[in-house]
N, C-alpha and C positions, 0 to 999 in steps of 0.2 A: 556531469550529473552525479558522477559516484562519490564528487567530493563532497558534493551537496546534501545526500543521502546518511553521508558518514556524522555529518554535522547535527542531522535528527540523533540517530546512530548513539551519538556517544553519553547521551540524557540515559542511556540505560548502561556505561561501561566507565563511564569518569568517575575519578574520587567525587562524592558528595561536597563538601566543601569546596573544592573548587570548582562546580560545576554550579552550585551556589553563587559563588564569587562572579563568574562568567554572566550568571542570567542574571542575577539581582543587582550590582555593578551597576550594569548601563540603566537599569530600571531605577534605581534609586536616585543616579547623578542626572536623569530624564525628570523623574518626580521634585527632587530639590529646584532645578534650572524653572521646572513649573510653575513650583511653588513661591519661590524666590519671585516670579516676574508677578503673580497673584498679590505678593508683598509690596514689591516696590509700584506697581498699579494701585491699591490702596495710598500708598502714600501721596503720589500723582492727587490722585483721587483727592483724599485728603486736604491738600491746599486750596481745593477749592470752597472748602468750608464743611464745618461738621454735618450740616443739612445736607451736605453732596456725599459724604460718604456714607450718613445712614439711610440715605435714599441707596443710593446702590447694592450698600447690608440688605434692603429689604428686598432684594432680586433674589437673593442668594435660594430662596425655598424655590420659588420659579426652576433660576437654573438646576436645582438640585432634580425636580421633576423631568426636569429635559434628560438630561443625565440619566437617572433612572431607564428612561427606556434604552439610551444608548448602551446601558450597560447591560442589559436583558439581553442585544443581539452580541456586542464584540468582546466580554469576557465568558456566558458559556460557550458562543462559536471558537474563541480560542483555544475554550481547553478540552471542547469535543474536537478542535482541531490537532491537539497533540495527544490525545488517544490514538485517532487516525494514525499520525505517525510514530505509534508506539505497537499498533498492530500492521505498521507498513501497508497500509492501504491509503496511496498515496494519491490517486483517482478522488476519496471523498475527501482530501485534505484541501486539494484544490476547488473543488463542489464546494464543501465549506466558506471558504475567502470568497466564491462566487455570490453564494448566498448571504455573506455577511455585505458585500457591497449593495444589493438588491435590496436588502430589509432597513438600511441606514438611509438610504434615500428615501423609502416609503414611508418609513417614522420619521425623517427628518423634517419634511416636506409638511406629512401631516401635524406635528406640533408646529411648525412656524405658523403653520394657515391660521389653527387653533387661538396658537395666543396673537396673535397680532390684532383678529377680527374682537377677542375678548381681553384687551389687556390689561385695559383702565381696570375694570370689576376683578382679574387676577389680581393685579397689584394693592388694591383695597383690602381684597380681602387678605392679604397676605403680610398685614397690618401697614399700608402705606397710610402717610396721613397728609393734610395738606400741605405740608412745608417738605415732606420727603417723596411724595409724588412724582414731582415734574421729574425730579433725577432718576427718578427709578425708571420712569416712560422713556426717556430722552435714552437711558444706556441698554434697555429691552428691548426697544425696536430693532436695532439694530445685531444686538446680540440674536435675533430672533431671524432675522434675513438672514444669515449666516450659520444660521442652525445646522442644516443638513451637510455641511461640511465638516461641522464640527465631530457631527455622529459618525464621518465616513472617516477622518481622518485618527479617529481615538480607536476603530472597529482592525483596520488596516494594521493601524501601527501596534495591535495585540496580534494580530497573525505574524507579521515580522518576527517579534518577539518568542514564539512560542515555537518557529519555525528552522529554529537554528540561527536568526541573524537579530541577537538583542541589542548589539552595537549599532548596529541600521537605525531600530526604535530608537535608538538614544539620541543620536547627531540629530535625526526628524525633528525628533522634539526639541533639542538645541536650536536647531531652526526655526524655529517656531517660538520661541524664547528669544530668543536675538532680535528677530523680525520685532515681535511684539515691544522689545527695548526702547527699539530705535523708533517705531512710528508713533508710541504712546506720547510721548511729552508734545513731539511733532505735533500729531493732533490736536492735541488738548490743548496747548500755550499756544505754541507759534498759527495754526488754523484756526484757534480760538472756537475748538468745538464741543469745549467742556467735557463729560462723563461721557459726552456720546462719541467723543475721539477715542477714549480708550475703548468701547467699544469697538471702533473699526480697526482698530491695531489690530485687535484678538483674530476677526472675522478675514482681517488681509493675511496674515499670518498661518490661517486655517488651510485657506484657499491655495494660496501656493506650497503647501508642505502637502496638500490631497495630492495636487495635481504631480508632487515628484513620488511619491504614492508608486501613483495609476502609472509612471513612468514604468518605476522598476519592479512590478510586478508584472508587468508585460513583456519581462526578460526572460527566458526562458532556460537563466543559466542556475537555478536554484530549484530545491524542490515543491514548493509553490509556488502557483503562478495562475495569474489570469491565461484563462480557456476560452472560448467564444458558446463552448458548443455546452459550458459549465454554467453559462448565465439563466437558468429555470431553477424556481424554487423547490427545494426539495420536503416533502413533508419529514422525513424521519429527523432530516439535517434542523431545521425547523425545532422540529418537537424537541428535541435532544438540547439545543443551544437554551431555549426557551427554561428547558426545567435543569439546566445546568445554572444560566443565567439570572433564575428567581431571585434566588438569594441575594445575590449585587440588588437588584432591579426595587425588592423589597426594602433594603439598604439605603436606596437611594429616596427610594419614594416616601420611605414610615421616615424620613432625615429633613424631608419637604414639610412633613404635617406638623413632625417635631420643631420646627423654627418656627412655622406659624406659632407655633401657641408660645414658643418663647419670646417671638415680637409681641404677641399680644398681651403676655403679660408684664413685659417692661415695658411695652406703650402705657399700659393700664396703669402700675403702680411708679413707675419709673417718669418716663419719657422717651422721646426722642432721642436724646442723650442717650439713652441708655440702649438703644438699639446700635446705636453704633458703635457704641463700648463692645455690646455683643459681638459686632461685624469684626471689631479690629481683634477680638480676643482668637475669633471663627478663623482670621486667617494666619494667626502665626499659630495656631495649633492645629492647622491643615496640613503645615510643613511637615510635621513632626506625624503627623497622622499618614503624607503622602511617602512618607522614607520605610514607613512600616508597610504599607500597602508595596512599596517597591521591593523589599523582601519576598511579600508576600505571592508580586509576578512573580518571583526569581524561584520563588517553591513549587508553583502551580506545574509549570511545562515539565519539572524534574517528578513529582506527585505525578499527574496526571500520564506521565508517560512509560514510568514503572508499574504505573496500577493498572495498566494495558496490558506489557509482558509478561506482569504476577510476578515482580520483585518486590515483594514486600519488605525484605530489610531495607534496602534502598529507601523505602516508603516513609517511612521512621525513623531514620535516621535523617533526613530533609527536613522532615517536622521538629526533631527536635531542636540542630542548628540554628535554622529559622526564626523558632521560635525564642531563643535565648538572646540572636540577633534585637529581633523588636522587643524585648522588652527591657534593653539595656538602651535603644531607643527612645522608647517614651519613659523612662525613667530619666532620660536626660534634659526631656522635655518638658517634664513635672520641675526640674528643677530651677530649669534656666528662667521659666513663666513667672514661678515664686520668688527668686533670688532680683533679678529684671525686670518686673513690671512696671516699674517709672523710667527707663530708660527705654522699651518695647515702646511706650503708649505715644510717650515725646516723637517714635519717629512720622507716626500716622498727623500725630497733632500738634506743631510746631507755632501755631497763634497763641500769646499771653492774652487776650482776653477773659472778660470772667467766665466768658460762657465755654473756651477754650479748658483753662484750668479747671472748670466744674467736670469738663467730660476727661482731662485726666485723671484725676482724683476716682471720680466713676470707675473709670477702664483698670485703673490697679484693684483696686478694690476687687471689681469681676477676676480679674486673673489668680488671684489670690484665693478666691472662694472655690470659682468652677474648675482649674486646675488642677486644685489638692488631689486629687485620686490618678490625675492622667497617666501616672506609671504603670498602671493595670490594664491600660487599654490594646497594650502590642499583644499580650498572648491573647486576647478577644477574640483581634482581627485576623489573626493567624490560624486559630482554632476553626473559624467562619468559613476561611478560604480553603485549610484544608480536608475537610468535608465534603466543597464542591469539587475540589479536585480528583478527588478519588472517584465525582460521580455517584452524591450523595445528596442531593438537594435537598430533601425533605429536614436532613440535621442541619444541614450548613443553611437553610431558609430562617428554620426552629432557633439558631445562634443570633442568625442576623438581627431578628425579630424582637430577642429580650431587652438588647440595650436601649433600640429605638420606640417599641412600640411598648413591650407587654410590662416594662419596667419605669421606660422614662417618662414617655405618657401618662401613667396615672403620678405618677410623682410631680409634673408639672399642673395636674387638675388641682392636686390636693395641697402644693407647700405654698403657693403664691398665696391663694387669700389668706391664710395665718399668717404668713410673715413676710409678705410683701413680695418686694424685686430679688431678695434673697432668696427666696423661694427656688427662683429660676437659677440663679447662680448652682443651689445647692443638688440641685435634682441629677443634674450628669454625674458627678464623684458618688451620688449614692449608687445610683442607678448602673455608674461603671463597674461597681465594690460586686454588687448581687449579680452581673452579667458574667463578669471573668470567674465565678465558683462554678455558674452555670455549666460555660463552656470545658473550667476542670474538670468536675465528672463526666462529662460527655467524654471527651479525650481518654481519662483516665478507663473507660466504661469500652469502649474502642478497641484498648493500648489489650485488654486484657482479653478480650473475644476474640484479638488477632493472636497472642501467646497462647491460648485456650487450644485455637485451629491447629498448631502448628506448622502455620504460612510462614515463619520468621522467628530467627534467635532474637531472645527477647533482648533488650539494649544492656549494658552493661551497668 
């Protein structure tokens, strides 16, 4: 157990940088191995025809809402779980993980009931049309039977992470990636069960990386761990994870409403086509989006667990790292989108027909437009997380909020009907441009209240 405790322990005594490298590492090569299986699923996908992958594009608001509440319980319980262990109060750390398995079940259970009993009228409204429909139904359902695994296994595998053992989260989710590899063509080709095999890959995949989960949390050679006498809800543990977790939750949710209106207005002026232009653009800038957010664990447990013992330099100096990380990130990602776009679009969509070449020609074009700004979006996501990490919801909610809601939103109301499908394109690069100032002065406004205190030498 003491070696266990040293492992919390050293988030408040390691060089920064390498304590960085340590948590963010496995986090990042977890979110690529992800992201990468979301890519080559797409392509999967893909061969079955451009109607099968904008049918499946149009789940994405759907899934984005499931998410959402997943992410309300298992990233604020993660980083009110490394408070915990930053104030060695190792009793609510394990409460914590009790409580995060009890509320992943509750919501998971209740959104599968939800959509399944309403799914046709979700998927309508969430711009399904007749021809993208049936695929969207066919890979929901089953994505939707499998929900509450999903929620327990992304909730779990952030306590691993934040717990001392990021290398653990990481192979998990290598497992879960592999599994997914291997069953998806299986399904799809050889079972002949179309979008809805890739669906079951995900959902088999889920299910056996929970259950080795619940295995080695029930070990009791680390310092969290499943307790018997830990499974009651706790109101404080609760409240705490809830208004830590807004800002994800908000994130994910104002991300669900945001796609609607961007399905609906490339249904509207565009087409079909151009929904899954959107889908295939949504998932090679996910990659690039889920390396930054992999940082962004890698900062949260080292944040969250100095702003417990009141090391503020420590504090600041993670943020800054961090932050120079992701934005040399999406900067590579702004590049490779713009430089790549015919060579990206060909891997999704490999049919010479005309209606094939029509939706390439589309898909570069989108990468081209919505892209241009992406290099601005790492210190966004960093500025958002680090907020919550300190145990600041209300900024890091206020951050979450400009890109998706109080920015892109009215950008999507107002650029489509003047200028069409371009509208949509052009609204993320502005809406990213006037988000990242946001969050500079917030940071900046922060950097200077803590030099003001004399909590920390200011950086050099």
């Amino acid at each position: 157990m003491q070696a266990n405790e040293e492992r919390a322990l050293r988030l408040g005594r390691e060089r920064i940088g390498k304590l960085l490298y340590q948590f963010a590492l496995p986090a990042i090569a977890a979110m690529i191995a992800s992201s990468l299986y979301n890519i080559i699923d797409g392509i999967f996908i893909g061969h079955l025809g451009a109607y099968a992958i904008a049918g499946v594009g149009i789940t994405a608001p759907f899934m984005n809402l499931a998410a959402a509440f997943g992410a309300l319980v298992g990233v604020g319980a993660s980083v009110l779980c490394s408070i915990y262990l930053g104030e060695k109060n190792y009793d609510k750390a394990r409460q914590t993980l009790c409580n995060v398995i009890i509320l992943n079940i509750i919501i998971g259970l209740s959104v599968t009931v939800l959509g399944l009993i309403f799914l046709d009228p979700i998927l309508m409204f969430f711009g399904a049309s007749e021809q993208t429909l049936p695929a969207a139904r066919q890979y929901m359902k089953v994505i939707l039977i499998g929900n509450v695994f999903a929620h327990s296994y992304l909730g779990m595998n952030s306590i691993f992470r934040v717990s001392g053992y990021p290398t653990t989260a990481m192979n998990i989710t290598f497992v879960s990636v592999v599994i997914n590899i291997i069953l998806a063509p299986i399904f799809i080709f050889v079972f002949d069960l179309g979008v809805a095999g890739a669906a079951w890959a995900t959902v088999s995949a889920q299910i056996i990386c929970c259950l080795i989960q619940i295995y080695l949390f029930l070990r009791r050679d680390r310092v969290v761990y499943i307790e018997k006498d830990k499974f009651k809800l706790d109101k404080n543990i609760i409240k705490r994870s809830f208004a830590i977790g807004s800002p994800n939750f908000a994130t994910n949710a104002a991300g669900c409403f945001v796609v609607v209106l961007q399905n609906f207005a490339l249904l509207k002026y565009g087409g079909d086509l151009y929904v899954g232009a959107f889908s295939i653009i949504n998932r090679v800038a996910f990659l690039f989006f889920m390396i930054i957010l992999g940082f962004s664990q890698g900062m949260q447990p080292i944040v969250a667990y100095n702003f417990g013992a009141k090391n503020y330099n420590r504090i600041w100096n993670a943020f800054y790292l961090t932050a120079k990380c992701a934005l040399i990130t999406s900067l590579c990602g702004c590049l490779i989108c713009e430089i790549f776009p015919y060579t990206i679009s060909r891997l999704f969509i490999s049919g010479n027909t005309d209606l094939d070449i029509k939706m390439v020609n589309i898909t570069v074009d989108g990468f081209h437009k919505n892209m241009s700004m992406f290099w601005q979006i790492g210190f966004q996501i960093i500025g958002t997380n680090f907020f919550a990490a300190m145990a600041q919801p209300k900024k890091s909610l206020f951050l979450s909020l400009t890109r998706q809601v109080i920015f892109l939103i009215p950008l999507l109301i107002i650029l489509p009907p003047r200028i069409g499908y371009n509208g949509v394109w052009f609204a993320a690069p502005i809406a990213d441009t006037i988000a990242t100032f946001t969050t500079l002065a917030l940071i900046i406004r922060e950097y200077r209240l803590h030099k003001s205190s004399g909590f920390f030498t200011p950086l050099q």
